[in-house]
N, CA, C and O atoms as CSV, one atom per row, in Angstrom:
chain,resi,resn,atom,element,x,y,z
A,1,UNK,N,N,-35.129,162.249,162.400
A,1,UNK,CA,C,-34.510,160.952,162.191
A,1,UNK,C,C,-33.141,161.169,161.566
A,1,UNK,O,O,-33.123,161.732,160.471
A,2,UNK,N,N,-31.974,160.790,162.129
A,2,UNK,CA,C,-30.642,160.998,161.579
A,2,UNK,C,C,-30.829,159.449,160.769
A,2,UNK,O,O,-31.471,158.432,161.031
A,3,UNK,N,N,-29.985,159.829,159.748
A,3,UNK,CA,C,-29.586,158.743,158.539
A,3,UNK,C,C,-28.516,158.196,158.739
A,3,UNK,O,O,-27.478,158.854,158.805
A,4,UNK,N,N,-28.547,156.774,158.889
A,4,UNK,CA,C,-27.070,155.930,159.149
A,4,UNK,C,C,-25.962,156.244,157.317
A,4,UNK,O,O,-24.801,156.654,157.286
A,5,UNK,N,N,-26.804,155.894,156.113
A,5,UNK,CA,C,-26.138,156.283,155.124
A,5,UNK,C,C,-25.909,157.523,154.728
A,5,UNK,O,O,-26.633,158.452,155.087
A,6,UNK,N,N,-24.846,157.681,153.921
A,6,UNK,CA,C,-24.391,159.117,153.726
A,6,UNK,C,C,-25.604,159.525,152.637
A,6,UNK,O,O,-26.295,158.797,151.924
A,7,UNK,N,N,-25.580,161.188,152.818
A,7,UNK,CA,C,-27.175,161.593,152.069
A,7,UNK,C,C,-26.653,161.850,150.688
A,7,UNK,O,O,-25.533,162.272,150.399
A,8,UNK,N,N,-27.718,161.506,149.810
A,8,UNK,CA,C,-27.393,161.363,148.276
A,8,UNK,C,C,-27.251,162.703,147.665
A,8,UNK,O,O,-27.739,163.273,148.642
A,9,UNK,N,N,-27.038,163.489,147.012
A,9,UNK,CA,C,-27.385,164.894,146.114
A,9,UNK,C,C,-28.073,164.297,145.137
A,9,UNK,O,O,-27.981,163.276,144.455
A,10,UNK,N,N,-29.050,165.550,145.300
A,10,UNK,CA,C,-30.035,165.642,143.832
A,10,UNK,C,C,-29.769,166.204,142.648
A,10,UNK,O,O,-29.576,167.392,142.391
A,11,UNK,N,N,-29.771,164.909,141.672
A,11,UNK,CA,C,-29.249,165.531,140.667
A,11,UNK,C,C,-30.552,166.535,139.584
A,11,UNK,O,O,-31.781,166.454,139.591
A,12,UNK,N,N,-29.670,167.380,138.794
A,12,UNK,CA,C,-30.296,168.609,138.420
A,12,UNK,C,C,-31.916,168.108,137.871
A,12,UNK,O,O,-32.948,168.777,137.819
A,13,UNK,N,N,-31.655,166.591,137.478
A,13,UNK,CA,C,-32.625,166.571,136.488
A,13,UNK,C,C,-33.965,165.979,136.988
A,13,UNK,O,O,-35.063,165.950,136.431
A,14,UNK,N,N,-33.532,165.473,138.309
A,14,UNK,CA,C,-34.651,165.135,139.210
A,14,UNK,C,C,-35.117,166.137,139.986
A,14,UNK,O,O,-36.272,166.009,140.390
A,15,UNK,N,N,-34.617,166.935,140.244
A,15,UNK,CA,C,-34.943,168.487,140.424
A,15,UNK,C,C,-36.298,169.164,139.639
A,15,UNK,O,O,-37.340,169.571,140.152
A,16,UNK,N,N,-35.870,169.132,138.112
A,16,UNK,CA,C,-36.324,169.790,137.163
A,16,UNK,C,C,-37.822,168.618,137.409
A,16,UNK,O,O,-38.864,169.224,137.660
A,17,UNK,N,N,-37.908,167.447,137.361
A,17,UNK,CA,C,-39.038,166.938,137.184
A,17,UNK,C,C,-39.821,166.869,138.116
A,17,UNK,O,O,-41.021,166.841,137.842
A,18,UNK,N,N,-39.370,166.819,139.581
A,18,UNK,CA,C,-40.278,167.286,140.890
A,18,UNK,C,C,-40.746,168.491,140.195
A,18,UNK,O,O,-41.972,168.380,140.160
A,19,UNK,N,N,-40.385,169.623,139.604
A,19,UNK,CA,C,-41.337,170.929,139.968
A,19,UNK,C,C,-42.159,170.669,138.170
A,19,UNK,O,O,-43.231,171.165,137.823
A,20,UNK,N,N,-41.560,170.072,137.600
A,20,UNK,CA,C,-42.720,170.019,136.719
A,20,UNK,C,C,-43.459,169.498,136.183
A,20,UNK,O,O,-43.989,169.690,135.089
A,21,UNK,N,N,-43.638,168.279,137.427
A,21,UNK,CA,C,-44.582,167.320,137.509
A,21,UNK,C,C,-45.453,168.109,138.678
A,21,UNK,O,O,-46.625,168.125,138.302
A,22,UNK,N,N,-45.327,168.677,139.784
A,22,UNK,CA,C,-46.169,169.013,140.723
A,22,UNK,C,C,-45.410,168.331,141.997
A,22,UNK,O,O,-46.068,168.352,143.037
A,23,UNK,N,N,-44.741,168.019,142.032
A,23,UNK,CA,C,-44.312,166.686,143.217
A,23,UNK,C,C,-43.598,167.103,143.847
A,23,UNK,O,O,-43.582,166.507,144.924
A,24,UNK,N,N,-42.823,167.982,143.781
A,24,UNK,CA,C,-42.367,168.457,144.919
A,24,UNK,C,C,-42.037,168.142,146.319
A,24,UNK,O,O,-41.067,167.609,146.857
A,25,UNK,N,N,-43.751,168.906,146.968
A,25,UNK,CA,C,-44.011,168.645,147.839
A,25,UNK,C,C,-44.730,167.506,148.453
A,25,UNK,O,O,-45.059,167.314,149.624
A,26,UNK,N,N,-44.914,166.717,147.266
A,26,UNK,CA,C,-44.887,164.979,148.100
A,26,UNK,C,C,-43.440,164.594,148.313
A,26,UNK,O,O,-43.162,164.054,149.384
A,27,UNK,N,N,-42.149,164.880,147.113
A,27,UNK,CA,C,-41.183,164.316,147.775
A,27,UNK,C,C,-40.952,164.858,148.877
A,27,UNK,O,O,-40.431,164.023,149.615
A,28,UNK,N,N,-41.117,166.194,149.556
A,28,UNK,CA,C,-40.649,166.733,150.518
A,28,UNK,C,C,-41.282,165.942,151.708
A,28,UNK,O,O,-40.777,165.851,152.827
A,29,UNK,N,N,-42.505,165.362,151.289
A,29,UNK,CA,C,-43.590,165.118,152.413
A,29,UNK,C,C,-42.906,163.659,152.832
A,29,UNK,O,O,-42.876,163.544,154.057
A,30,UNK,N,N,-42.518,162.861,152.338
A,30,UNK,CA,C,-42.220,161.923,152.561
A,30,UNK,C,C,-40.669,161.750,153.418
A,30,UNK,O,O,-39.933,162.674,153.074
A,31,UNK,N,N,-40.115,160.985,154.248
A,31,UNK,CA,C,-39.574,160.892,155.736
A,31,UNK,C,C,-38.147,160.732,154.756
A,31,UNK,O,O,-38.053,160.250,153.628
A,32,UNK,N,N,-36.875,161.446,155.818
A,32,UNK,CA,C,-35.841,161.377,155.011
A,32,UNK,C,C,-34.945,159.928,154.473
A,32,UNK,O,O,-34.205,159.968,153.489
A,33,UNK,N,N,-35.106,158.990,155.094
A,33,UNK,CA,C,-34.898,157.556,154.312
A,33,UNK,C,C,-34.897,157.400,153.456
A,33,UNK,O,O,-33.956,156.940,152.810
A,34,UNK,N,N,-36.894,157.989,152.706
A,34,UNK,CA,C,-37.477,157.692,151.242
A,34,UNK,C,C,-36.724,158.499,150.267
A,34,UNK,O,O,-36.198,158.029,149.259
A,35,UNK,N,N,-36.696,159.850,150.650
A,35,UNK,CA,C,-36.051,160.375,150.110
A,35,UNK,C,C,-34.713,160.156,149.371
A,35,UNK,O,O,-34.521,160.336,148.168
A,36,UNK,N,N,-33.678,159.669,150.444
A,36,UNK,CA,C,-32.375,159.457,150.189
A,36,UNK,C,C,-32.535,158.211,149.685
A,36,UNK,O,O,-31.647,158.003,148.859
A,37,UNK,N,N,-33.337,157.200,149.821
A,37,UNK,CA,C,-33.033,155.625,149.258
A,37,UNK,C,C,-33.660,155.981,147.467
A,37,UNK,O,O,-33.615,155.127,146.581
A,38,UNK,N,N,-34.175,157.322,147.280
A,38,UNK,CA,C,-34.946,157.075,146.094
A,38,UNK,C,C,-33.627,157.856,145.320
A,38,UNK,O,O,-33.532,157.621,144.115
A,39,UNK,N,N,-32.934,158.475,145.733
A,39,UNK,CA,C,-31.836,159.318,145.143
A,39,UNK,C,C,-30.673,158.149,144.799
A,39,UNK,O,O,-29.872,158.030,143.872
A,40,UNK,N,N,-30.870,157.613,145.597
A,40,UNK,CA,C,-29.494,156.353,146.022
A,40,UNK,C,C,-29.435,155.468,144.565
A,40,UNK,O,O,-28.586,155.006,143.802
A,41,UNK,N,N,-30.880,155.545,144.696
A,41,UNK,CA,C,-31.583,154.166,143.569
A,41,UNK,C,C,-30.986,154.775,142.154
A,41,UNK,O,O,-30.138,154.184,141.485
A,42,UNK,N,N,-31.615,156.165,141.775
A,42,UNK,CA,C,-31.699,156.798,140.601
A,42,UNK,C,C,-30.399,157.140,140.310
A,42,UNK,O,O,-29.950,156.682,139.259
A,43,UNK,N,N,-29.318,158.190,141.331
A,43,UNK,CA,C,-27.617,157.902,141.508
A,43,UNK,C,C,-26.964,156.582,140.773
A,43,UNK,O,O,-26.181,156.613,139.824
A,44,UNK,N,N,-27.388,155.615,141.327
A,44,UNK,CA,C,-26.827,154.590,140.896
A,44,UNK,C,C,-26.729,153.487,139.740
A,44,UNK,O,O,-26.024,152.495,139.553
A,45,UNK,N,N,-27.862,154.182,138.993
A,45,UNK,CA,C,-27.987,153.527,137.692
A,45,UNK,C,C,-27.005,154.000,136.662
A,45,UNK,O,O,-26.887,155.225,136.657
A,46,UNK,N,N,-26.212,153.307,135.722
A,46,UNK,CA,C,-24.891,153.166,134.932
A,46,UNK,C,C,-25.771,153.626,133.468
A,46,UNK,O,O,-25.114,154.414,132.788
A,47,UNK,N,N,-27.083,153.281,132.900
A,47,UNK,CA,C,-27.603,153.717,132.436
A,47,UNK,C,C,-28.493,154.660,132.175
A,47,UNK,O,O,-29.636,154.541,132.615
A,48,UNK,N,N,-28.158,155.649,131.489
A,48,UNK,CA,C,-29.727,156.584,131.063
A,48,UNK,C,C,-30.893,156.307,131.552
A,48,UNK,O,O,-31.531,156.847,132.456
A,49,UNK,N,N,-31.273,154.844,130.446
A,49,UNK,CA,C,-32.388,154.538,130.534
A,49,UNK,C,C,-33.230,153.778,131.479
A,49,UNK,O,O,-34.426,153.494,131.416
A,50,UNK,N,N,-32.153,153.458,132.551
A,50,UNK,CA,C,-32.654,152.971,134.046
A,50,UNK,C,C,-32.512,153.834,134.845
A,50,UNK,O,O,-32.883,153.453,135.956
A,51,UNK,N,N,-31.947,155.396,134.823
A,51,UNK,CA,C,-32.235,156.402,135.317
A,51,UNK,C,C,-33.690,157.124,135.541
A,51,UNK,O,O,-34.346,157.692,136.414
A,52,UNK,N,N,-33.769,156.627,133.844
A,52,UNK,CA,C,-34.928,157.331,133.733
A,52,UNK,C,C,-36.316,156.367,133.721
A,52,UNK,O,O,-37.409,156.762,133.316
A,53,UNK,N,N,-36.090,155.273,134.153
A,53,UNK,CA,C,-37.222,154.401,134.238
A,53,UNK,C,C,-37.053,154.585,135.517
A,53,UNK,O,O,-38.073,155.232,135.754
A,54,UNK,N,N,-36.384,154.467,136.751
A,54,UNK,CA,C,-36.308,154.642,137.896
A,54,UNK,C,C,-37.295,155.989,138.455
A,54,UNK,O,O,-38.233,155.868,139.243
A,55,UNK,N,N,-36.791,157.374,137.790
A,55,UNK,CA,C,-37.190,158.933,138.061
A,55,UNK,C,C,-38.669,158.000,137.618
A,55,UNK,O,O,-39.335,157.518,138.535
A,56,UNK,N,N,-39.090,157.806,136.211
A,56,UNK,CA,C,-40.761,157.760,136.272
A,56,UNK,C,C,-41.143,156.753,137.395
A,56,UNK,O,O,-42.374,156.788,137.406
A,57,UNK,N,N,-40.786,155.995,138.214
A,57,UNK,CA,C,-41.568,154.971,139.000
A,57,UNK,C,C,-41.123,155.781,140.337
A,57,UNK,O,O,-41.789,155.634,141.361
A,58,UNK,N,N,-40.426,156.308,140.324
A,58,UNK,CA,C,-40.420,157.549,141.803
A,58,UNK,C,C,-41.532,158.251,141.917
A,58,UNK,O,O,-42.421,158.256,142.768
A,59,UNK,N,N,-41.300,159.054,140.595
A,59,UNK,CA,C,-42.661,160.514,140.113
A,59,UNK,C,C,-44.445,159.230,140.791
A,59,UNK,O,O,-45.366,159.486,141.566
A,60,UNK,N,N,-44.092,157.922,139.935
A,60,UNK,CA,C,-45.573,157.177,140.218
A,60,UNK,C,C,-45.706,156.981,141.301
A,60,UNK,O,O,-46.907,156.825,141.519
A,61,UNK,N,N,-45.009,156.872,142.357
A,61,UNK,CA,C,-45.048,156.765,143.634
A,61,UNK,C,C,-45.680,157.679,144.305
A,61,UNK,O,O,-46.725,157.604,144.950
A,62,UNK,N,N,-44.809,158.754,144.064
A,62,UNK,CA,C,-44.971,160.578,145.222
A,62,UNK,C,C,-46.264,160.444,144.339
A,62,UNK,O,O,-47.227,160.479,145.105
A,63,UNK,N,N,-46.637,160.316,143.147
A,63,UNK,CA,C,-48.298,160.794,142.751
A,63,UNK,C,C,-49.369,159.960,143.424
A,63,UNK,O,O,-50.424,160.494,143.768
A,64,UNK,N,N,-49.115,158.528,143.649
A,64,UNK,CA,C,-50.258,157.509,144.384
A,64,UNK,C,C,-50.010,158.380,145.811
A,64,UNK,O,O,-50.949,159.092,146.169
A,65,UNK,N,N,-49.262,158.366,146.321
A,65,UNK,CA,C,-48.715,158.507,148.175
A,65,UNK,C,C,-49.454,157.350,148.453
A,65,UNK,O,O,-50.566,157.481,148.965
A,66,UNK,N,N,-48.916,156.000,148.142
A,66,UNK,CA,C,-49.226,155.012,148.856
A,66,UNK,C,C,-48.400,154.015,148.790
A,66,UNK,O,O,-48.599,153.111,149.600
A,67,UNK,N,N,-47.282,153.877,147.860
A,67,UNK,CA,C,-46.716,153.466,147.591
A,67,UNK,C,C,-45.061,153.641,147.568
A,67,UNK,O,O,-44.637,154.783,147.387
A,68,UNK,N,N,-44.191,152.647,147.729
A,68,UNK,CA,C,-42.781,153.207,148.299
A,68,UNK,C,C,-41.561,152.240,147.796
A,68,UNK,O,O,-41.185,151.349,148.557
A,69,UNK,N,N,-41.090,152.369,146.830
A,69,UNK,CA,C,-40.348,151.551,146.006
A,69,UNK,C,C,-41.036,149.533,146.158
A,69,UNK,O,O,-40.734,148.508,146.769
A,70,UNK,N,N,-42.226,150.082,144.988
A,70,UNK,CA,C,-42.979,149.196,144.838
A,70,UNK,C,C,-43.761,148.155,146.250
A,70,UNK,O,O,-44.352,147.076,146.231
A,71,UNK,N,N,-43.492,148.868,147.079
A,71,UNK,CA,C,-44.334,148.547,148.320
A,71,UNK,C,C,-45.083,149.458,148.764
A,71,UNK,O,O,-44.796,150.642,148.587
A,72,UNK,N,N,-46.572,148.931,149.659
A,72,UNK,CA,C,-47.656,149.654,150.299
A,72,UNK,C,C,-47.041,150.752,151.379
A,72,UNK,O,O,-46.355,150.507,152.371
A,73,UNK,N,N,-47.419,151.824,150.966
A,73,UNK,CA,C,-46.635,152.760,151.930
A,73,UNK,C,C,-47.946,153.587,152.587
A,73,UNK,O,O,-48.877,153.996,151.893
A,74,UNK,N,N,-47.838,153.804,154.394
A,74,UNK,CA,C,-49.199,154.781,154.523
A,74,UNK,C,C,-48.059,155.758,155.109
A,74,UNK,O,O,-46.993,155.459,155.647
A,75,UNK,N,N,-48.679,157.146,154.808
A,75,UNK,CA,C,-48.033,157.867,155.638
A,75,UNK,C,C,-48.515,158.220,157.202
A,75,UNK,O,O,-49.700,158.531,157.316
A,76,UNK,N,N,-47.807,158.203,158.253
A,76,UNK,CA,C,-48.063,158.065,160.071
A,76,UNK,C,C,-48.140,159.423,160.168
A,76,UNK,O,O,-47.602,160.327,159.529
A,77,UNK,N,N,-49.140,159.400,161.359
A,77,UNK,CA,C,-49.359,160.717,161.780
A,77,UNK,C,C,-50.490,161.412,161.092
A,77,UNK,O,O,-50.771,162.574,161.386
């Protein structure tokens, strides 16, 4: 799937909490959209502390895998 928006970079610190939460490889698992719209989200907060309320409701997400910026998400296939 090519992405109409330009792709976000991961910053260091969402990095650091995929591998030491375990999550990783749910973020990986999940389709490149989720990915980039969840970077987009966390990128774009002016605050710390909506950075970092954002990163924990990402992390709660990739841990259910059912869920996708507060909507029912199944994964296809």
């Amino acid at each position: 799937m090519t992405l109409t928006r330009p792709t976000q970079p991961m910053p260091g610190f969402v990095a650091e909490a995929l591998d030491e939460s375990g999550l990783r490889a749910a973020y990986e698992a999940r389709p490149d959209y989720q990915r980039n719209d969840y970077l987009r989200w966390i990128n774009q907060a002016k605050r710390e502390a909506t950075r970092q309320k954002r990163l924990a409701q990402m992390l709660d997400e990739l841990r259910s895998g059912d869920t996708y910026m507060n909507m029912p998400w199944r994964k296809r296939g």
